[in-house]
C-alpha positions as CSV (number, residue, x, y, z in Angstrom):
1,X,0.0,0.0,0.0
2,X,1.1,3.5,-1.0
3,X,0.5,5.2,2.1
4,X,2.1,2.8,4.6
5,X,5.1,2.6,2.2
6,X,5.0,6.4,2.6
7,X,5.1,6.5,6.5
8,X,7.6,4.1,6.6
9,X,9.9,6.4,4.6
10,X,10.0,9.1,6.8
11,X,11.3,6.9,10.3
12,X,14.5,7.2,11.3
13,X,15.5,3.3,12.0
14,X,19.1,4.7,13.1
15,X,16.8,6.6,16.6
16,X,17.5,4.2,19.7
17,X,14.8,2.5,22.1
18,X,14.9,3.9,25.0
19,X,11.9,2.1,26.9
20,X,9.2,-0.1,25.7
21,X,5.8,-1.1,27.6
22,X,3.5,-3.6,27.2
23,X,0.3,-3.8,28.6
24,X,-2.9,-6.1,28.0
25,X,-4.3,-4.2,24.9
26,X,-1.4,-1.1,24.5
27,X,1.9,-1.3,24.0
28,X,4.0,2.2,23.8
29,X,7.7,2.7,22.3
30,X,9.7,5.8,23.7
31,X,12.5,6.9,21.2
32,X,13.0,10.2,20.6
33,X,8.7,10.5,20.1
34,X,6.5,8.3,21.8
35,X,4.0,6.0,19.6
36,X,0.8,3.3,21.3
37,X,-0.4,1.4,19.2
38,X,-3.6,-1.3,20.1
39,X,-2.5,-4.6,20.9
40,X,-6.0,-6.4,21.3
41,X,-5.4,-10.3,21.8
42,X,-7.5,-12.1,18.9
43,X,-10.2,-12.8,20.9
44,X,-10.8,-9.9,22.8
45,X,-13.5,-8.7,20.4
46,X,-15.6,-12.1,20.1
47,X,-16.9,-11.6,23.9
48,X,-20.3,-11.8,24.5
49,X,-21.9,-8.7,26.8
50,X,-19.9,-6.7,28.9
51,X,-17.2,-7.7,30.7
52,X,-18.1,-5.8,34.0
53,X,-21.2,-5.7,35.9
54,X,-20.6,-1.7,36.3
55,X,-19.0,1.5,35.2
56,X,-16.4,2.8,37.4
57,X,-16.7,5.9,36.0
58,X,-18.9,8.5,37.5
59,X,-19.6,10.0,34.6
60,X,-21.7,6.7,33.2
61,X,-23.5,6.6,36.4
62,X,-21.3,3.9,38.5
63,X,-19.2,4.4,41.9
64,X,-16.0,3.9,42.3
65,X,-15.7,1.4,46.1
């Protein structure tokens, strides 16, 4: 594809890693920028209903104990 052949020609592959981090569904490389991308596992989006009884947030409604 055009425009990820595009994107890839602008990094700088000679810019050291300084830290990554990887988390359940984000993982975020720190070189001179800092980039996340989504790192769902394949079946994260085949799970039926929700997969919390509640919001924690108070702006949905829920309460955080």
């Amino acid at each position: 594809m055009k425009i990820i052949d595009d994107l890839i020609s602008t990094l700088n592959f000679d810019a050291p890693v300084k830290d990554i981090r990887q988390g359940v569904f984000h993982t975020g490389v720190l070189t001179r920028y800092c980039g996340l991308a989504a790192t769902l596992p394949r079946d994260a989006l085949k799970q039926d209903g929700r997969l919390q009884k509640r919001s924690s947030s108070k702006h949905q409604g829920g309460q955080v104990e």
